[in-house]
C-alpha positions as CSV (number, residue, x, y, z in Angstrom):
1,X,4.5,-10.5,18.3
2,X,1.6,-8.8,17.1
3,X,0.4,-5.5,17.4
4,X,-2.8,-4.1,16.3
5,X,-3.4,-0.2,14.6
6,X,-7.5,0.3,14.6
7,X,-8.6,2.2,11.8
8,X,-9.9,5.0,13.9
9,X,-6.6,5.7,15.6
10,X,-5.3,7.1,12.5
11,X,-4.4,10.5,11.7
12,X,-6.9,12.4,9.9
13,X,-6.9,15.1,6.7
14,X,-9.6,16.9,5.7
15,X,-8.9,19.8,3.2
16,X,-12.6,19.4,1.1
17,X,-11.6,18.1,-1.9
18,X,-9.2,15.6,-0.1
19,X,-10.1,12.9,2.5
20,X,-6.9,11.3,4.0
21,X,-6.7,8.8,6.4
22,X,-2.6,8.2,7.6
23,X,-1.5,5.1,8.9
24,X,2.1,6.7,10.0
25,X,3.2,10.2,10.4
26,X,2.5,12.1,7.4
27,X,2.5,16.2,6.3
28,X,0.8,17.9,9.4
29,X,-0.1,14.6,11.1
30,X,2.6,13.7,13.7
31,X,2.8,10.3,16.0
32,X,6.3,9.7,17.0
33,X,5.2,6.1,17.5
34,X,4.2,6.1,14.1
35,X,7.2,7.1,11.6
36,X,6.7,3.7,9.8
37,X,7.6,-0.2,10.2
38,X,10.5,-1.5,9.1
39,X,10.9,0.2,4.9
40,X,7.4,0.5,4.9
41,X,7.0,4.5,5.8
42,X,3.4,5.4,4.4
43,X,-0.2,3.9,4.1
44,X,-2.4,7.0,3.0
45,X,-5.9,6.1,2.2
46,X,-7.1,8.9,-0.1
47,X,-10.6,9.9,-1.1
48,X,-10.1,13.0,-3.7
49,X,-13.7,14.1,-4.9
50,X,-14.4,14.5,-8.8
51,X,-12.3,16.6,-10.8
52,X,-9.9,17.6,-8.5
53,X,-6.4,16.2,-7.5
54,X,-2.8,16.5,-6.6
55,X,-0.9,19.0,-9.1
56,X,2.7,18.3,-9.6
57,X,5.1,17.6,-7.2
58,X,8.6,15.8,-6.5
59,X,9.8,12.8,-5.2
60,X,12.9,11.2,-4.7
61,X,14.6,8.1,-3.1
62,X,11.5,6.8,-2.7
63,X,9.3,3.8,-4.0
64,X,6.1,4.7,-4.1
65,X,2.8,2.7,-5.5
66,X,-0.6,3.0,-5.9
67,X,-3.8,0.8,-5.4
68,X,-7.2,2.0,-6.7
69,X,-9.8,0.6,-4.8
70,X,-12.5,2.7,-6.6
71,X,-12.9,5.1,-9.4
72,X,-10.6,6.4,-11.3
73,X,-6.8,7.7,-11.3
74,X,-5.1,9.8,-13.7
75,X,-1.7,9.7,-13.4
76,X,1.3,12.1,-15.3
77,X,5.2,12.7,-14.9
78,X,8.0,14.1,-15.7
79,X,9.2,10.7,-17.2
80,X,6.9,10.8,-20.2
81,X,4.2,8.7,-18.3
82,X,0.4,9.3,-18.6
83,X,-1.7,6.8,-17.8
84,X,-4.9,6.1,-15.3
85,X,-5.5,3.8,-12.7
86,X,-8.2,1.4,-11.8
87,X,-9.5,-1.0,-9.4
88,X,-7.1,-4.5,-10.0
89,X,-4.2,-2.1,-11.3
90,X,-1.1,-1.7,-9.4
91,X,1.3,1.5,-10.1
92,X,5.0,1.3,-8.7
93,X,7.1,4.4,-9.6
94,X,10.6,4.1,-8.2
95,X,11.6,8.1,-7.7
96,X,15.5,7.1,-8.2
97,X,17.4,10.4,-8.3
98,X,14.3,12.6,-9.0
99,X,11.1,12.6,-10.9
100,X,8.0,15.3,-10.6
101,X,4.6,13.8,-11.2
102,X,0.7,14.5,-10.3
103,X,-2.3,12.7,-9.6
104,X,-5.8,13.2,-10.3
105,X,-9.4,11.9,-10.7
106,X,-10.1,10.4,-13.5
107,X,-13.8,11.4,-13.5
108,X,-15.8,14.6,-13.3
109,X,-18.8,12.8,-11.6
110,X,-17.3,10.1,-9.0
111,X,-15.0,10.1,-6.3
112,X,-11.6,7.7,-6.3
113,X,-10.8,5.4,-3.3
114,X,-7.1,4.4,-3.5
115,X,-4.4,3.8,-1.3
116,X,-0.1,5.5,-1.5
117,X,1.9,3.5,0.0
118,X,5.4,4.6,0.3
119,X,8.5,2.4,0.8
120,X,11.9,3.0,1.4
121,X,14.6,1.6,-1.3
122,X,17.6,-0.1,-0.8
123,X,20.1,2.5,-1.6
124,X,19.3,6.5,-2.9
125,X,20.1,7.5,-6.2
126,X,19.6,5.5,-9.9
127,X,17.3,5.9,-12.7
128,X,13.6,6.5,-12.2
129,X,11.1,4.0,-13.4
130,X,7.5,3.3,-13.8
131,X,5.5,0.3,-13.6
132,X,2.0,-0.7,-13.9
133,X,0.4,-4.3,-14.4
134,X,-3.4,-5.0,-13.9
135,X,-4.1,-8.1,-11.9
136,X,-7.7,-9.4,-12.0
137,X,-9.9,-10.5,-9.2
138,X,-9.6,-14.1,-10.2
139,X,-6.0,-14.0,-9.2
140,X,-6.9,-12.8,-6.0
141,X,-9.6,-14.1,-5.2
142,X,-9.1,-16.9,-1.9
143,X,-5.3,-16.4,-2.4
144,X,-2.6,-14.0,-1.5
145,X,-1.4,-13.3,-4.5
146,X,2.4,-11.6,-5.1
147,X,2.0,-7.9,-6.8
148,X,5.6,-6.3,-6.2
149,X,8.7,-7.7,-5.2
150,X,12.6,-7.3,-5.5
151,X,12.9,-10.1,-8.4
152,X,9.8,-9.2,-10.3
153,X,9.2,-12.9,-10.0
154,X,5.6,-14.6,-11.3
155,X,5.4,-11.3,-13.3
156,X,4.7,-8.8,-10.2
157,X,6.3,-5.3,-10.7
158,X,10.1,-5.2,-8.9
159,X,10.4,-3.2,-6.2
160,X,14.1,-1.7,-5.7
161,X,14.0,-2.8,-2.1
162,X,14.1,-6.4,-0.4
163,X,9.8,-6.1,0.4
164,X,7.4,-8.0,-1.4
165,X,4.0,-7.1,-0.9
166,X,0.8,-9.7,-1.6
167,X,-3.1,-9.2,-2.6
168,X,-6.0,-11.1,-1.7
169,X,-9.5,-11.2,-1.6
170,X,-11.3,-12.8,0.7
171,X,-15.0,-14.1,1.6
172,X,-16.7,-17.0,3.6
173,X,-14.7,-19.7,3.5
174,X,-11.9,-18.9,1.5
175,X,-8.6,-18.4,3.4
176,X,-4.3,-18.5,2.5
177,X,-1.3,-19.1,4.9
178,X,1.8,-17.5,4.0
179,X,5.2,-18.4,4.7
180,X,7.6,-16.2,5.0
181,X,11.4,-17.1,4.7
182,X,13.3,-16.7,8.4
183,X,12.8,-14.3,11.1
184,X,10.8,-11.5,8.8
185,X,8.8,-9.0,9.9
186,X,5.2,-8.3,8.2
187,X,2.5,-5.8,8.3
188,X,-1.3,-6.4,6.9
189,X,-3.6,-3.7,6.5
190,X,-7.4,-4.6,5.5
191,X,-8.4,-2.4,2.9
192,X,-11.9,-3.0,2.9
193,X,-14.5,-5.8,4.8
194,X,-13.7,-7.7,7.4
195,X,-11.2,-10.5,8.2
196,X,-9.6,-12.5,10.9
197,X,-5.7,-12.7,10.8
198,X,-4.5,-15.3,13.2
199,X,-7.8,-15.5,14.5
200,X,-7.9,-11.5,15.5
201,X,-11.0,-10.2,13.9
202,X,-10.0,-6.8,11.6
203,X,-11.7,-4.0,10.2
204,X,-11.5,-1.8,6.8
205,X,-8.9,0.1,8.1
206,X,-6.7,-1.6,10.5
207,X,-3.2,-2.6,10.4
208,X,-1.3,-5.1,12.6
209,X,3.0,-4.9,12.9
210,X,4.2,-8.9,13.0
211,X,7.3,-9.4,14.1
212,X,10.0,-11.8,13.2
213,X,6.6,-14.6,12.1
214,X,7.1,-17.9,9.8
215,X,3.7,-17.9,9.0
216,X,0.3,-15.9,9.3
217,X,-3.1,-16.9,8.1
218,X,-6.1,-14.8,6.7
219,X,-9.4,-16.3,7.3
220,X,-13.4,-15.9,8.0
221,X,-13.5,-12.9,5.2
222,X,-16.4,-10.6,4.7
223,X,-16.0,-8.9,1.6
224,X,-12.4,-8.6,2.5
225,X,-9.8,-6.9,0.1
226,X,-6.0,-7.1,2.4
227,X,-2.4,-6.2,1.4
228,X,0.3,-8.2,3.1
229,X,3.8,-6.5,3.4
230,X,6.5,-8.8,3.5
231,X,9.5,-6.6,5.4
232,X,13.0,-6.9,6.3
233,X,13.5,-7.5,10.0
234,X,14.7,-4.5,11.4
235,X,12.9,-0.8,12.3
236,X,13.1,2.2,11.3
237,X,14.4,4.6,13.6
238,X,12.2,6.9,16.2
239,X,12.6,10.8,16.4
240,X,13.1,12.0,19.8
């Protein structure tokens, strides 16, 4: 089963030095058809203009990570951590039993594109951890390639959840099949260009739920940058 989220049914923020687009329900944006898909529970795409940025703030019980499609992020915490963010680098902080952190551009004269993505871990609680690993365009390119998952296998950051989530980059020509192992559940969102998934043509933007699939295939790219989520088989539960 496949169902398809266009890019312009999102929610929207707009708070001038912020521009948020929300895949699910998030702060003062509430769909009650849209609390998340299976442990995946947000897909914010930020645009935070130069200089300015999220002060500190806490999280817990929650893994959340970072992808910078352009520009520049400047990341701190309580852990000890300071580090910034680019285009091919993946961030994965695990908020365990608690950790306070902030996030800013990294530049006083251009804008950063980046997506948060929240997911929900496999049990509450344990120490907090940060991650980051850099994964170049050649490992992406024409592939999907694996950037987090609950082993940390073929050196992707580990995930305290059972979710692996997969890069690619795709134009002309170049497509990738994944397989996914039983009944699992999956959700692609494109997060720039265009691509057909399945043969459904996609947009920067979109996002499409797959339920219990074996396989899905990416193809027919146009300057195409996607992130596949590969999810437990269940859902997370609706408010009333």
């Amino acid at each position: 089963m496949m169902q398809v989220r266009k890019a312009s049914d999102r929610g929207v923020a707009e708070h001038g030095w912020l521009s948020s687009r929300h895949t699910f329900s998030f702060a003062s944006y509430m769909d009650r058809a849209q609390m998340g898909f299976s442990d995946l529970r947000v897909i914010n795409e930020d645009r935070v203009a130069p200089g300015q940025g999220f002060g500190k703030h806490p999280h817990r019980d929650m893994e959340i990570f970072s992808y910078v499609l352009e520009g520049a992020l400047a990341h701190s915490d309580s852990m000890g951590t300071g580090s910034v963010i680019k285009p091919g680098d993946v961030q994965l902080m695990s908020a365990g039993s608690g950790v306070t952190h902030a996030e800013f551009n990294g530049s006083d004269t251009a804008p950063v594109h980046f997506l948060q993505i929240w997911i929900v871990p496999g049990k509450a609680g344990g120490e907090p951890v940060y991650q980051q690993r850099h994964f170049a365009d050649a490992e992406k390119r024409g592939r999907l390639r694996l950037i987090i998952s609950p082993d940390g296998r073929d050196e992707s950051l580990r995930i305290q959840q059972d979710a692996s989530v997969y890069a690619g980059l795709f134009d002309g020509e170049e497509s990738a099949t994944l397989t996914l192992d039983g009944n699992r559940h999956a959700y692609v969102h494109v997060a720039r260009g265009r691509i057909e998934l399945d043969g459904v043509k996609l947009e920067a933007g979109d996002g499409v739920r797959l339920r219990n699939v074996r396989t899905l295939q990416l193809a027919k790219g146009e300057n195409a940058e996607v992130l596949v989520f590969d999810l437990r088989p269940q859902e997370l539960p609706q408010m009333p």
